[in-house]
DOKE-239914 format. One record per residue (C-alpha): residue number from 1; x, y, z. Coordinates in nm, 3 decimals. Example, Ala and Ser with C-alpha at 12.3 -4.5 7.8 and 13.67 -1.06 7.14 Angstrom:
n / X / Y / Z
1 / 1.230 / -0.450 / 0.780
2 / 1.367 / -0.106 / 0.714
END
This chain:
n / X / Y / Z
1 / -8.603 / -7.023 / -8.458
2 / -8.914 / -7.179 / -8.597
3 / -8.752 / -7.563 / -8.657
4 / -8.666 / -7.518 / -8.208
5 / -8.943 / -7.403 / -8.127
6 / -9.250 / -7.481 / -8.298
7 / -9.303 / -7.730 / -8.622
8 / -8.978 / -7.752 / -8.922
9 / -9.029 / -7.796 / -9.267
10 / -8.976 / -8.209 / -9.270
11 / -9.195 / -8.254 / -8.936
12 / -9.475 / -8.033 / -9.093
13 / -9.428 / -8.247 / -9.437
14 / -9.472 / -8.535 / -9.231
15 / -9.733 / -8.436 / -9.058
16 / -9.939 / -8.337 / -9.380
17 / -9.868 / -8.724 / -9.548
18 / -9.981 / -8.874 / -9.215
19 / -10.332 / -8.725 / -9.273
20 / -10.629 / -8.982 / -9.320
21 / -10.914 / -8.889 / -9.473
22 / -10.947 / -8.519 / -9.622
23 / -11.268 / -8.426 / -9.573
24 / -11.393 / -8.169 / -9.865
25 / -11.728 / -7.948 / -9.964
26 / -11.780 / -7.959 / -10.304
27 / -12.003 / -7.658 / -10.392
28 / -12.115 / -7.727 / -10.744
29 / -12.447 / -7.662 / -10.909
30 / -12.386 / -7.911 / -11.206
31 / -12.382 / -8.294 / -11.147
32 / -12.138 / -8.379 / -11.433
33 / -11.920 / -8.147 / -11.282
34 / -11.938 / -8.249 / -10.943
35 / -11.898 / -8.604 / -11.041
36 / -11.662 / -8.501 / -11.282
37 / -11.426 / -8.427 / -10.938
38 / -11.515 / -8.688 / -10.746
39 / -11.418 / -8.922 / -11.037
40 / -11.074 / -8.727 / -11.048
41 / -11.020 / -8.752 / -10.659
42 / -11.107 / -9.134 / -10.578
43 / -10.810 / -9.245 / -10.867
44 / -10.562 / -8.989 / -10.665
45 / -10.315 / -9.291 / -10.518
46 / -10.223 / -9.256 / -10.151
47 / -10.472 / -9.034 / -10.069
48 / -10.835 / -9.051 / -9.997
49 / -11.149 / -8.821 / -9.951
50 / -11.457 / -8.751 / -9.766
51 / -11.688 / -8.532 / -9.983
52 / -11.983 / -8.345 / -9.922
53 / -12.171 / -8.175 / -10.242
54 / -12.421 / -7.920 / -10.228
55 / -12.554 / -7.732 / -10.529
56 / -12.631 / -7.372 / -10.332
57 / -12.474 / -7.112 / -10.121
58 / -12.741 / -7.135 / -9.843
59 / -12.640 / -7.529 / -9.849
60 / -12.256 / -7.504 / -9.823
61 / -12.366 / -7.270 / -9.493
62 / -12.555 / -7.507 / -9.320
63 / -12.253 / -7.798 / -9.401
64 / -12.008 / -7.540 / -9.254
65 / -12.232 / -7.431 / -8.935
66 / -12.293 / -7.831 / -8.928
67 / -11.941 / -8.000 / -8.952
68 / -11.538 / -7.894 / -8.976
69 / -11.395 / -7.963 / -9.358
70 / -10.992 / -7.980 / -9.437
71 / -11.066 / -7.798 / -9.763
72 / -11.356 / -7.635 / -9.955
73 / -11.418 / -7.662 / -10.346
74 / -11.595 / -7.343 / -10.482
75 / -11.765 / -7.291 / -10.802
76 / -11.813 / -6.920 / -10.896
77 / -12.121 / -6.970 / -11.082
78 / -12.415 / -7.054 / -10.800
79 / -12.776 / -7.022 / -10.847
80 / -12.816 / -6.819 / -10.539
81 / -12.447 / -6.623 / -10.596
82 / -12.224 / -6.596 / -10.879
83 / -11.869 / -6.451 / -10.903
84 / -11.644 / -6.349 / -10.678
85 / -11.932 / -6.191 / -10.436
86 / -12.025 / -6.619 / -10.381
87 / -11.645 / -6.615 / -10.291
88 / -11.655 / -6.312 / -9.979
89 / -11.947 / -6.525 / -9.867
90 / -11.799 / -6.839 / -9.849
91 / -11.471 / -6.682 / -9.703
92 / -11.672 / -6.481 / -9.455
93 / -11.868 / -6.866 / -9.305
94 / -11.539 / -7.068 / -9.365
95 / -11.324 / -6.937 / -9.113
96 / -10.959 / -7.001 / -9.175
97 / -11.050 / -7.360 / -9.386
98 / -10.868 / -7.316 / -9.758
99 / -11.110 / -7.245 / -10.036
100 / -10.995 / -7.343 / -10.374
101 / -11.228 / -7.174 / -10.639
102 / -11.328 / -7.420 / -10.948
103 / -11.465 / -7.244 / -11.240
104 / -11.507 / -7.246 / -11.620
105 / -11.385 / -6.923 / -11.637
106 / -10.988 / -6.863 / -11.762
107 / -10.917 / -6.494 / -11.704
108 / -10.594 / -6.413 / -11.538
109 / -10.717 / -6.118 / -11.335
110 / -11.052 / -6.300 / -11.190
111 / -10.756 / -6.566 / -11.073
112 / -10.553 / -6.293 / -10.935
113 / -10.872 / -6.078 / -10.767
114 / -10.986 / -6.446 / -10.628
115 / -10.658 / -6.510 / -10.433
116 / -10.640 / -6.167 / -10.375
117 / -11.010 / -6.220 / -10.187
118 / -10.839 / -6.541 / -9.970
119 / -10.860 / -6.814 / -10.202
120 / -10.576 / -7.078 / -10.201
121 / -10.626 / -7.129 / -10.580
122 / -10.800 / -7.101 / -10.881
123 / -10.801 / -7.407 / -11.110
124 / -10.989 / -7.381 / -11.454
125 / -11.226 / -7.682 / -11.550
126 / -11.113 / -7.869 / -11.808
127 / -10.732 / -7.786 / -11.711
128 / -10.656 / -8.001 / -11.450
129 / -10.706 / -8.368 / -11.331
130 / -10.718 / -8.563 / -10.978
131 / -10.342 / -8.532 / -10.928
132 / -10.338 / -8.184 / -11.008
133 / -10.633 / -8.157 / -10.760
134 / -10.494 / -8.349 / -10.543
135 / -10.137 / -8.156 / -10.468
136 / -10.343 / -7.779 / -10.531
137 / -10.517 / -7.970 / -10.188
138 / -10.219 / -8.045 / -10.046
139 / -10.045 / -7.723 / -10.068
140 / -10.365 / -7.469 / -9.985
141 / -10.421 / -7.687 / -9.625
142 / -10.033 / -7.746 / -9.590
143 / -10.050 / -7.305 / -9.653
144 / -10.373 / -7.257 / -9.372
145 / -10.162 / -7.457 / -9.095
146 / -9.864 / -7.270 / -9.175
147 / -10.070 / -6.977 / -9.135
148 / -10.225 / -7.060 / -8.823
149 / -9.836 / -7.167 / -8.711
150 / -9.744 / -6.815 / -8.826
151 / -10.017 / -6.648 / -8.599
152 / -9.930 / -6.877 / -8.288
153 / -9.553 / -6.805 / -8.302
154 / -9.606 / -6.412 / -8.372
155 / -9.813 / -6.436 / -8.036
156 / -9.530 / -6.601 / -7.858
157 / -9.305 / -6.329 / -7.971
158 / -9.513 / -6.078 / -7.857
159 / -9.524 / -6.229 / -7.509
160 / -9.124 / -6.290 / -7.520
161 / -9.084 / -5.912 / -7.631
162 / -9.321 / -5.780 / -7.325
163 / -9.109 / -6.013 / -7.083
164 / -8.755 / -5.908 / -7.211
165 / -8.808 / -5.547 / -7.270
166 / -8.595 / -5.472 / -6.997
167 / -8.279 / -5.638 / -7.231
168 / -8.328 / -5.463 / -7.557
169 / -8.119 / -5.120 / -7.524
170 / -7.844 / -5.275 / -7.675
171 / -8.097 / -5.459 / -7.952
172 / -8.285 / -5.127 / -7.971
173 / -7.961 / -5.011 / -8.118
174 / -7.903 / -5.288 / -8.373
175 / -8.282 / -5.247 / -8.472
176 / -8.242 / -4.909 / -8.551
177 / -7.978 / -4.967 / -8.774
178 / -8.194 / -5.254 / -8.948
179 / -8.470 / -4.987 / -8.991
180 / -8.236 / -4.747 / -9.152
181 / -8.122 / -5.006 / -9.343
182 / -8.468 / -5.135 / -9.513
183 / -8.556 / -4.735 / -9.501
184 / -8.281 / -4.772 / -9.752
185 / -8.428 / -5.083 / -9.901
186 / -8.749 / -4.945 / -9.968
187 / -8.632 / -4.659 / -10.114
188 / -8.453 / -4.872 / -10.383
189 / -8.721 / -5.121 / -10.421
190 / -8.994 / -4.789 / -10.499
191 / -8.731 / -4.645 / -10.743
192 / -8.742 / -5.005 / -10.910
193 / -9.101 / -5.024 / -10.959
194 / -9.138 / -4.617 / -11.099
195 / -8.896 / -4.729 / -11.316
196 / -9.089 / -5.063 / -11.398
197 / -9.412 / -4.913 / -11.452
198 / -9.234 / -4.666 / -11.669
199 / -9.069 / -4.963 / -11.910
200 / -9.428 / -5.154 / -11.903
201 / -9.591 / -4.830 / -12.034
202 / -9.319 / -4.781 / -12.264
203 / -9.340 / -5.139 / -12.398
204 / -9.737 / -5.055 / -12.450
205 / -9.608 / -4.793 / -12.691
206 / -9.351 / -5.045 / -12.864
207 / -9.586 / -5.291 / -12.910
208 / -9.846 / -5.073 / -13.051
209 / -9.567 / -4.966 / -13.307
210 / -9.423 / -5.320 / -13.380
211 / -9.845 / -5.421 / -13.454
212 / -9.825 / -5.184 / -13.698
213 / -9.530 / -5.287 / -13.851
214 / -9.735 / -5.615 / -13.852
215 / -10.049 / -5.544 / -14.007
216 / -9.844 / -5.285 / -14.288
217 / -9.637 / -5.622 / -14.375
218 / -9.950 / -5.865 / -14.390
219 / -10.112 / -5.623 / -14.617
220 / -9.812 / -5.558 / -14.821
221 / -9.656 / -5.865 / -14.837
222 / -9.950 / -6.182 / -14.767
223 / -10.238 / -5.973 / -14.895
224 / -10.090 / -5.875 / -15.212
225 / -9.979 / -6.242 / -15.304
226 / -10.343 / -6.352 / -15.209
227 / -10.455 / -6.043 / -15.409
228 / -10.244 / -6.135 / -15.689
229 / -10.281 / -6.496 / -15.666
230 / -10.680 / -6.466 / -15.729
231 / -10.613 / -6.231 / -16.042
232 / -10.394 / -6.539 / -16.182
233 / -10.691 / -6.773 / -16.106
234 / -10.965 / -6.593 / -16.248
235 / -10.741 / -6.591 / -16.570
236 / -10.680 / -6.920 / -16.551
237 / -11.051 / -7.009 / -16.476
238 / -11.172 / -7.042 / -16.855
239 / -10.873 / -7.276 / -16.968
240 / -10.981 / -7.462 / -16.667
241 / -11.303 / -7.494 / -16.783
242 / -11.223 / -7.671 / -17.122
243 / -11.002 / -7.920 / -16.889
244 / -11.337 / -7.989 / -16.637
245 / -11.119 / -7.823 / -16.355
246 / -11.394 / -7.535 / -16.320
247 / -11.554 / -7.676 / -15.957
248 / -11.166 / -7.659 / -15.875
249 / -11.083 / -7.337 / -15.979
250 / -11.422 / -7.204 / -15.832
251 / -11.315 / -7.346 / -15.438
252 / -10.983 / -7.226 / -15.473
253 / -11.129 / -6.848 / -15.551
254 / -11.336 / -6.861 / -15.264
255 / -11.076 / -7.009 / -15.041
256 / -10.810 / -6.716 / -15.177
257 / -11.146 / -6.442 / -15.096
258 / -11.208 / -6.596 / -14.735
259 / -10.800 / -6.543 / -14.718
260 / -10.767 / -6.183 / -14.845
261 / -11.059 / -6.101 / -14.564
262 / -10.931 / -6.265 / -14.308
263 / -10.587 / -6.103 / -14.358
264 / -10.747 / -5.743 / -14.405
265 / -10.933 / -5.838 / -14.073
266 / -10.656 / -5.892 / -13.877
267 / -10.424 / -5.655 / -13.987
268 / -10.709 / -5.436 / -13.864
269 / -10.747 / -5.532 / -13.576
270 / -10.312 / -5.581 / -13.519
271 / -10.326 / -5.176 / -13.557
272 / -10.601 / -5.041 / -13.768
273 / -10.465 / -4.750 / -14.038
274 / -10.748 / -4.523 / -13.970
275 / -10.587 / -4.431 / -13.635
276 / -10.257 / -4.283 / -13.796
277 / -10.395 / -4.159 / -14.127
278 / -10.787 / -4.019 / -14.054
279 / -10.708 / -3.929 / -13.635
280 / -10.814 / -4.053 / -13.297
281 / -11.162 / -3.953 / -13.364
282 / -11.224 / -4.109 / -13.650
283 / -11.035 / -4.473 / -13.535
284 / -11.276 / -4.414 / -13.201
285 / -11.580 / -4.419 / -13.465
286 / -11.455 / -4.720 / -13.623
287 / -11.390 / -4.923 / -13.279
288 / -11.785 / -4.823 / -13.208
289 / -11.931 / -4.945 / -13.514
290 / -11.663 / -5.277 / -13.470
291 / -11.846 / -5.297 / -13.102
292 / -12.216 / -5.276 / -13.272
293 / -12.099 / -5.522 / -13.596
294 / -11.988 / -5.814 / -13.421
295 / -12.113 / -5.786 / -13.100
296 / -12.456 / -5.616 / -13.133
297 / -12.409 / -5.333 / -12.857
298 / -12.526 / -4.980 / -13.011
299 / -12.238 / -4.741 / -12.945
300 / -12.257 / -4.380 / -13.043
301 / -12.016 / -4.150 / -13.075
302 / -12.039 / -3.753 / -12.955
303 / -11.784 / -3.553 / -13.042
304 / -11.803 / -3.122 / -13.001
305 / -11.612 / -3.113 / -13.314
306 / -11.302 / -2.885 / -13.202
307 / -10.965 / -2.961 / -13.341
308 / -10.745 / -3.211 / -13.108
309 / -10.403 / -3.211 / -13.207
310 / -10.183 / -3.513 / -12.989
311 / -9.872 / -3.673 / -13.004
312 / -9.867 / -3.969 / -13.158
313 / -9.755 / -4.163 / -12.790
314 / -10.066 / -4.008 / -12.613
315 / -10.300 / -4.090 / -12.956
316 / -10.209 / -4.447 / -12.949
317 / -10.235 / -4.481 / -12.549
318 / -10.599 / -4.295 / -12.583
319 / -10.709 / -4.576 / -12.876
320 / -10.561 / -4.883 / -12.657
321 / -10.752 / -4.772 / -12.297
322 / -11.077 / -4.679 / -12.510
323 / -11.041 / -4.987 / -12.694
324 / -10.966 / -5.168 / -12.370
325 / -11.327 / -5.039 / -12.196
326 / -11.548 / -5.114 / -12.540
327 / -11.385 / -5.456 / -12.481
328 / -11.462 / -5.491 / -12.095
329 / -11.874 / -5.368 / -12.220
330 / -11.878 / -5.698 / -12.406
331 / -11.709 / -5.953 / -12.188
332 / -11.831 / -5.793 / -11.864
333 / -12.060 / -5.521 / -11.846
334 / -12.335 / -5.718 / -12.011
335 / -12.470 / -5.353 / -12.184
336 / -12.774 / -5.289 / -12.394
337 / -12.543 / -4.992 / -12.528
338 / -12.240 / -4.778 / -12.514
339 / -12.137 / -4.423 / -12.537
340 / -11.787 / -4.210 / -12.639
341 / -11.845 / -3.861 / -12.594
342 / -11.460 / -3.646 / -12.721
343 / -11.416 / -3.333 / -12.547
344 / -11.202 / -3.048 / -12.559
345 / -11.146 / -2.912 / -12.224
346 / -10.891 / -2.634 / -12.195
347 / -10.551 / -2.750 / -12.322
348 / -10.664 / -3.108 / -12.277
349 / -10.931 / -3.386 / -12.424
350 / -11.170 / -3.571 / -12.199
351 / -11.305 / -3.876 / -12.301
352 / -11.583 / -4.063 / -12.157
353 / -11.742 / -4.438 / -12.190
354 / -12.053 / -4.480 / -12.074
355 / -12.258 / -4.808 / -12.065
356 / -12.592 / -4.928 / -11.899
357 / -12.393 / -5.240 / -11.795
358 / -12.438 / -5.475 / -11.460
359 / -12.171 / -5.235 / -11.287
360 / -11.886 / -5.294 / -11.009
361 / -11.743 / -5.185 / -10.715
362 / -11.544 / -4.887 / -10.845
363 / -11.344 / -4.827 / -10.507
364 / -10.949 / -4.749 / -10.575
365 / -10.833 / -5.079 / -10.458
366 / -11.099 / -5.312 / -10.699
367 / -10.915 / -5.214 / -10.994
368 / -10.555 / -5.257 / -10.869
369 / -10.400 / -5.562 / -10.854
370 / -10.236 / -5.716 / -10.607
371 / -9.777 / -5.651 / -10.579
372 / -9.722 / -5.956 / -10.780
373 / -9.895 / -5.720 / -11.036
374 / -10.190 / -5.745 / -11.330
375 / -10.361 / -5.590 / -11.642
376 / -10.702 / -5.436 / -11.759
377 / -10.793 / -5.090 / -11.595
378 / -10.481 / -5.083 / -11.365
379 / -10.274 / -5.142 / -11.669
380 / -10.489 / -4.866 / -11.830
381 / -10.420 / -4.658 / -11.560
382 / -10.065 / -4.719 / -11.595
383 / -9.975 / -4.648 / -11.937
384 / -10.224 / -4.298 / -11.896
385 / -10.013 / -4.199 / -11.599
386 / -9.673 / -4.255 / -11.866
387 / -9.793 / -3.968 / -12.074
388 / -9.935 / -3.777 / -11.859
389 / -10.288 / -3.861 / -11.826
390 / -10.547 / -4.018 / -11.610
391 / -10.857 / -4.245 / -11.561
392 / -11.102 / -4.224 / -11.297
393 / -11.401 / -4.459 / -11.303
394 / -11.757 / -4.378 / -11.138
395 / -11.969 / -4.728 / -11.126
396 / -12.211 / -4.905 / -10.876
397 / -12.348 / -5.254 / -10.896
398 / -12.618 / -5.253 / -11.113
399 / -12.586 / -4.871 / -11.216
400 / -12.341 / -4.905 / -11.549
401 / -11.999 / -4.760 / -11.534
402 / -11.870 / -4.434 / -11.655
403 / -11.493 / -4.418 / -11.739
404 / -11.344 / -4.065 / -11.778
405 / -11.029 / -4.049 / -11.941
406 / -10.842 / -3.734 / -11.916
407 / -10.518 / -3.618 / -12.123
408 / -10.290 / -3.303 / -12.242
409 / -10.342 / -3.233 / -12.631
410 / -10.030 / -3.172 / -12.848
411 / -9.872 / -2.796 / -12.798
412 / -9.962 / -2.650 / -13.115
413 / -10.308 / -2.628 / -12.973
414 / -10.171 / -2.356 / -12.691
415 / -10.070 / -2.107 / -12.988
416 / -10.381 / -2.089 / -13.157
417 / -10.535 / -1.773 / -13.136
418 / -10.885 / -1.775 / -12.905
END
């Protein structure tokens, strides 16, 4: 229907290879990055550009208002925006030109969040070069005319339907049937993804199980060789002495030391042992004082001191989200500090996180990601919901965020007496 009546697939390839000049807005705030591109771009064969570089939001708005582009480059990191709030902006001037977002930045669900916002792409500096460039071009304005194409022809249809309503009882019929039909569809497709979510959250568990199957072997198996190896050297150390092999023996022991901590470190952090043999509350106290060690944000830890008895599937998930939200304080949140608090709450524990962080939009849909799907605090979410328990987060920009984690404690807790 669309190759008789509007543009095919060859006519529209054509049509994109018999462009001249692209013209493009570069909005960088660097010079060696800008130039960086425009280096890339003018050795892209068969293909040239018309670039306009500004350093500032305000800029790239008065080059919009001034002049129509094929394309606009976007770094997220502006003096006068940042992030994917300089993104809305930009979308919000450019009208339905493709913006392709440029940044230094490789996190898989800023990428996602940014297309999910109406960018064409997201290509990482440093990963990419002029022909990569040139065909991410190529596709996101080849993607905006087939968009625009889309929009024209669904008018059209519109019109044909209002003109021909008179000749659909018998179509009314067959589109019935083809609404029962995905009705059916749907159904199946929902029942796929409960079930998907369900295996994801499941695999959380299995991987949290094989890590510690991990970390038991490297401290079993490589850290007792290392361990064993630097009780051989230091007994060999004073024969190597008489044979001038002391300077030797000496970097080789601190080699084998740096070894031994570096393998207790990451079996640690693979799954660390204070989780299964002191409790949840204890491995929480030992992810805070991680947070403060090597990243310098104070956390403290309140806990009411009541017994809280768990299976081991709802321990584990509670460790991974709580882990997952110290992490998100360092990499995002930019805090000055942290806070757990453990609480008993009827036949359940509530846990909160607490930081004085930069904040987000904490609206359902900012932590969800889009059908192809994603990780972080959806994926938190996810594996909470698998054992019956939930997350609910309370932030504004510039207010810190305050995650509330909420879960069933084991049984044996219903029995004791009050």
């Amino acid at each position: 229907m669309v190759e008789e009546e509007g543009i095919s697939r060859p006519a529209a390839d054509a049509r994109l290879a018999s462009v001249g000049k692209l013209r493009l807005l570069l909005v960088e705030d660097t010079p060696a990055d800008a130039q960086l591109v425009q280096d890339y771009l003018s050795r892209v064969k068969r293909r040239s550009f018309e670039i306009t570089t500004v350093g500032q939001l305000a800029d790239a708005f008065d080059a919009l208002s001034a002049q129509l582009f094929d394309a606009v480059l976007l770094d997220l990191g502006l003096p006068d925006s940042s992030g994917l709030n300089a993104l809305a902006e930009v979308r919000g001037r450019a009208g339905r030109t493709p913006i392709i977002v440029l940044t230094g930045i490789d996190d898989e669900g800023l990428a996602v969040e940014a297309v999910r916002r109406g960018a064409q792409d997201y290509l990482v500096k440093g990963q990419f070069d002029g022909n990569l460039l040139a065909r991410a071009l190529s596709y996101a304005i080849e993607r905006s005319a087939s968009e625009v194409e889309l929009h024209r022809y669904r008018e059209r249809l519109e019109d044909l339907v209002a003109e021909r309503t008179s000749k659909l009882s018998a179509a009314n019929q067959r589109l019935r049937q083809e609404i029962e039909e995905r009705e059916r569809t749907e159904s199946t497709l929902r029942s796929y993804q409960e079930r998907l979510r369900s295996m994801a959250a499941e695999l959380g568990l299995i991987e949290e199980r094989e890590r510690r199957v991990l970390a038991a072997a490297l401290h079993d198996t490589v850290g007792q060789a290392l361990a064993m190896a630097k009780i051989r050297l230091d007994a060999a150390r004073q024969e190597a002495a008489a044979a001038g092999l002391e300077s030797i023996c000496a970097e080789v022991h601190g080699l084998l030391e740096q070894a031994i901590r570096d393998t207790r470190s990451l079996a640690l952090d693979l799954s660390p042992p204070i989780l299964y043999e002191l409790g949840f509350e204890a491995a929480v106290e030992w992810l805070a004082e991680r947070l403060e060690q090597r990243h310098g944000v104070p956390c403290t830890v309140k806990n009411d001191g009541q017994d809280k008895p768990m299976s081991d599937d709802v321990r584990v998930v509670l460790f991974q989200v709580v882990r997952e939200l110290l992490v998100n304080v360092v990499k995002h949140a930019r805090a000055g500090r942290a806070e757990v608090s453990l609480e008993v709450r009827g036949e359940g524990i509530r846990v909160e996180v607490v930081d004085d962080g930069v904040g987000f939009d904490a609206s359902p849909d900012e932590h969800k990601p889009d059908e192809s799907g994603g990780f972080g605090l959806f994926s938190c979410a996810e594996r909470l919901d698998h054992v019956g328990g939930s997350l609910e987060l309370h932030s504004a920009a510039g207010r810190g965020t305050r995650a509330v984690i909420q879960a069933q404690l084991a049984q044996e807790r219903a029995k004791e007496k009050p």
